[in-house]
C-alpha positions in Angstrom: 24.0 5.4 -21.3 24.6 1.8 -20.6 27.2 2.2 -18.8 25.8 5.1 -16.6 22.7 2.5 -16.2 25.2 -0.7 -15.1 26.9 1.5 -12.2 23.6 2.8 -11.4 22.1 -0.7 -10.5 25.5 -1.6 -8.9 25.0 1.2 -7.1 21.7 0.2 -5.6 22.7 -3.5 -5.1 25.5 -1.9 -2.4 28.3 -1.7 -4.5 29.3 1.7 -4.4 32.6 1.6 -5.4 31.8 -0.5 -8.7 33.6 0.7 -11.9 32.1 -0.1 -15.8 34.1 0.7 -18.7 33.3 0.1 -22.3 35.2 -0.9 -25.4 34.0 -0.8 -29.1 35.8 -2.6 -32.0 34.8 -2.1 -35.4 35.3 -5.0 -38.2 33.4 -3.7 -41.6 30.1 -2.8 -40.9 29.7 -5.0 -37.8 30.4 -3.5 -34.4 31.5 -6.0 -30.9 30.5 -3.9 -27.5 32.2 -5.2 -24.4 31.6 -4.1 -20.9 34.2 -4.3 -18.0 32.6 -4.6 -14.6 34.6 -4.4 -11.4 32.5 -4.6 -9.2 34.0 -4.6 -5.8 33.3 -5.3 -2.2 29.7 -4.8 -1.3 28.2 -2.8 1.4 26.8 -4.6 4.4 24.6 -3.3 6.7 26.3 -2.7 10.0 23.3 -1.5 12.1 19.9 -1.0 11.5 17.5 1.2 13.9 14.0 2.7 13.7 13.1 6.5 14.4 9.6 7.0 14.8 7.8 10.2 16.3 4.6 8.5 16.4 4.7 6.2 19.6 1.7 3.9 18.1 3.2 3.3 14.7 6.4 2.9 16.4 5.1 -0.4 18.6 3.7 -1.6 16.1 6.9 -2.0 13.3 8.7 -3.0 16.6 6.8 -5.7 17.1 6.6 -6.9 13.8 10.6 -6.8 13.3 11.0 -10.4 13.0 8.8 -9.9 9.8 11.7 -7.1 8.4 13.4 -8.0 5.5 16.2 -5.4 6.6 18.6 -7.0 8.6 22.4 -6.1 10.2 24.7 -8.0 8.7 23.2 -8.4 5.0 24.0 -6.4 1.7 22.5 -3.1 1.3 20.2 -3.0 -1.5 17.9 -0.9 -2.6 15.4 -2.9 -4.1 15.3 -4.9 -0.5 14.3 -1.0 1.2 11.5 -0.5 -1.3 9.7 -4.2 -0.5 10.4 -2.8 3.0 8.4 0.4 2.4 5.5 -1.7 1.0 5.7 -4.4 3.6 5.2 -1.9 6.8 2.6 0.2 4.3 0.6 -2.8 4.1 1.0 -3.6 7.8 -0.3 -0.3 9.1 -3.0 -0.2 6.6 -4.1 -4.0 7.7 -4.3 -2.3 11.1 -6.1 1.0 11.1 -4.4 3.3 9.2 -6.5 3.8 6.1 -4.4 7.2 4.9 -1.2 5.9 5.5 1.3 5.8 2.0 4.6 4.7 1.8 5.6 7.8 0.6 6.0 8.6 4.7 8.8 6.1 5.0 12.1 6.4 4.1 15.6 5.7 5.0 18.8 7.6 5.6 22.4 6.2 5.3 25.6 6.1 6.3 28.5 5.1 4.7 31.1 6.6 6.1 32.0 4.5 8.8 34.6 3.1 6.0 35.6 -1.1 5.5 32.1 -1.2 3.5 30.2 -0.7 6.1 26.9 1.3 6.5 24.3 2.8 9.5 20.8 2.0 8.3 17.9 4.1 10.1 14.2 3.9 9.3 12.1 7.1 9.3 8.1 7.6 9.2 7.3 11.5 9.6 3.6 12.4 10.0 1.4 13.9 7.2 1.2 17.6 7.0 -1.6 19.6 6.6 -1.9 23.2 5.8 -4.1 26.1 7.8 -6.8 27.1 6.5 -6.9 30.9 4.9 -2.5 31.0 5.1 0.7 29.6 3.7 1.5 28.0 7.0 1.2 24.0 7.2 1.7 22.4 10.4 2.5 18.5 11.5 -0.6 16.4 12.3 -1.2 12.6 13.1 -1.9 9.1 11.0 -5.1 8.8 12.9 -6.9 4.8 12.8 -10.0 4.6 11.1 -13.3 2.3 12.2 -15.8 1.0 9.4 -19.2 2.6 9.7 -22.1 1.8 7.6 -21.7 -1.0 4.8 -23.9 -0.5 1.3 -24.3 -3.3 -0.6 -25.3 -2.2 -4.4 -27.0 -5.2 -6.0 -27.9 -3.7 -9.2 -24.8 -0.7 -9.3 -24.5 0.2 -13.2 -21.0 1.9 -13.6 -22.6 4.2 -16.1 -24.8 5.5 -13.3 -22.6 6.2 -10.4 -24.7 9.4 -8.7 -28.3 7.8 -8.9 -30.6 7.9 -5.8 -32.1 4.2 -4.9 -35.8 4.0 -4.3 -35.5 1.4 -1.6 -33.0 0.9 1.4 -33.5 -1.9 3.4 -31.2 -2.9 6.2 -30.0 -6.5 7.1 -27.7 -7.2 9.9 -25.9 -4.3 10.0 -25.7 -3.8 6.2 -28.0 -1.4 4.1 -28.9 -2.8 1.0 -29.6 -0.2 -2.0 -32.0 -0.9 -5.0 -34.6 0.5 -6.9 -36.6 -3.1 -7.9 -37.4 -5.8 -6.1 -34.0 -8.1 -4.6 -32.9 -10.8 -7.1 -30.7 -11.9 -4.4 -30.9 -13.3 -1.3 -29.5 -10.8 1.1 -28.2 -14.3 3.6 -26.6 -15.2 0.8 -24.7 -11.6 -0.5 -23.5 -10.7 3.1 -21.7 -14.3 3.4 -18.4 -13.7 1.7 -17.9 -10.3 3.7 -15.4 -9.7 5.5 -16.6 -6.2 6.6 -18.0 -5.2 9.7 -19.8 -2.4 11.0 -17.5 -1.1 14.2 -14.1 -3.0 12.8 -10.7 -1.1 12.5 -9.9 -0.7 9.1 -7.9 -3.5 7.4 -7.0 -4.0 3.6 -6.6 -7.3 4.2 -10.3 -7.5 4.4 -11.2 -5.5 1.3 -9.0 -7.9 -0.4 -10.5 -11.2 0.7 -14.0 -9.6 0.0 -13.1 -9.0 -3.3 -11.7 -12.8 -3.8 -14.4 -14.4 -2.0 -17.4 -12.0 -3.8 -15.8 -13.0 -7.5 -16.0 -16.8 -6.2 -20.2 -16.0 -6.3 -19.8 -15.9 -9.9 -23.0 -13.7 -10.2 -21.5 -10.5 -10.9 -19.4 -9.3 -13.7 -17.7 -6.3 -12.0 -17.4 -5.7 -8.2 -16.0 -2.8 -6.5 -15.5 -1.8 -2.7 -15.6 1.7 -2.5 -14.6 3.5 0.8 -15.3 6.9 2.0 -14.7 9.0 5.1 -17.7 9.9 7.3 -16.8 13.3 8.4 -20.5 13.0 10.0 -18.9 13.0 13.8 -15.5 15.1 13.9 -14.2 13.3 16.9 -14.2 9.6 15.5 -12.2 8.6 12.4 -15.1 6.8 10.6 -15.1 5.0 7.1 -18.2 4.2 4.8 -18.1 1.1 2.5 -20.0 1.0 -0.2 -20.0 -2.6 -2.3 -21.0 -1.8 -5.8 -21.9 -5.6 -7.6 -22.8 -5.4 -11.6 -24.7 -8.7 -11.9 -23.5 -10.5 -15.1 -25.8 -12.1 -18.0 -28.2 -14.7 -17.1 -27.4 -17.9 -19.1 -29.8 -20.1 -20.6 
């Protein structure tokens, strides 16, 4: 099994003609294990190119390619092609695409161009989506998505996740949600946010909301929830809601 695992990761570091062997010697009741690695010449990448049906998606890795960690000329590695996935995931998702997994990327090669050499290509392929009422499921689009209303949940109590608040008031484009009088100042709440009614989607945002929300220190648990609004089927529209458990007042 160890040596199966050895050629394995050889195998993903580019080294695909890379030999293990193993050799046991027993003494007594004591055992020595060596492993022989020949490793070989590694595979380099020879060319590297992008094919992308979506024309939108397509600009936008294009113009981020000086960004790519994939480059002609270096080692193929496997490791390298997975922070690849998660780097363009995370750059369509900072700009729109809210649905969009890395599951939709991945990469064919070609090794047999021979003198360790490979043809690297990129591939994102749409979702798919299935017709209602039959078996058939058809190609459809990463569609952007726009932030629509903002709730802000002062007093959210995990163990209560479908309760109805009493009150709703609306500040600046947010809707705050409570049952009791505010113990915050809603100036104050609505500083560290870096969401915005009418904004594309970005995760970049949710993430500095979080960080800049836990630098409050009020609340024990916070929690950005987002949901589609499937209120207008034309527009591609996201709900936020902020969900804040206050933590234990100190004396």
């Amino acid at each position: 099994k160890s040596v199966t695992q050895l050629k394995l990761f050889l195998n993903k570091k580019g080294y695909f003609n890379a030999q293990v062997k193993d050799e046991t010697v027993y003494k007594k009741q004591q055992s020595w294990v060596t492993y022989t690695i020949k490793s070989g010449k590694p595979y380099q990448i020879n060319n590297y190119t992008t094919s992308i049906s979506d024309k939108e998606i397509s600009a936008l890795v294009l113009n981020d390619s000086i960004n790519s960690l994939v480059k002609t000329g270096i080692n193929y590695d496997e490791f390298l092609l997975e922070q690849e996935r998660e780097r363009i995931t995370k750059l369509l998702r900072n700009n729109g695409y809210y649905y969009f997994l890395k599951e939709y990327i991945h990469f064919d090669a070609d090794s047999s161009l021979g003198s360790n050499s490979i043809n690297l290509t990129l591939r994102i392929k749409n979702p798919e989506k299935k017709i209602p009422d039959t078996d058939s499921i058809i190609e459809s689009t990463h569609y952007k998505y726009w932030l629509d209303k903002i709730y802000i949940e002062p007093d959210f109590v995990p163990k209560q996740k479908f309760r109805i608040y009493n009150d709703t008031t609306e500040y600046i484009n947010y809707l705050f949600l409570y049952d009791r009088q505010m113990r915050y100042r809603k100036k104050i709440l609505v500083r560290p946010f870096f969401l915005t009614q009418g904004d594309m989607f970005c995760q970049e945002n949710i993430d500095e909301t979080y960080k800049l929300m836990g630098n409050l220190k009020a609340f024990k648990f916070i929690n950005v929830v987002i949901k589609e609004n499937t209120s207008d089927s034309l527009k591609h529209l996201l709900n936020a809601f902020v969900q804040l458990t206050p933590s234990p007042k100190q004396s």
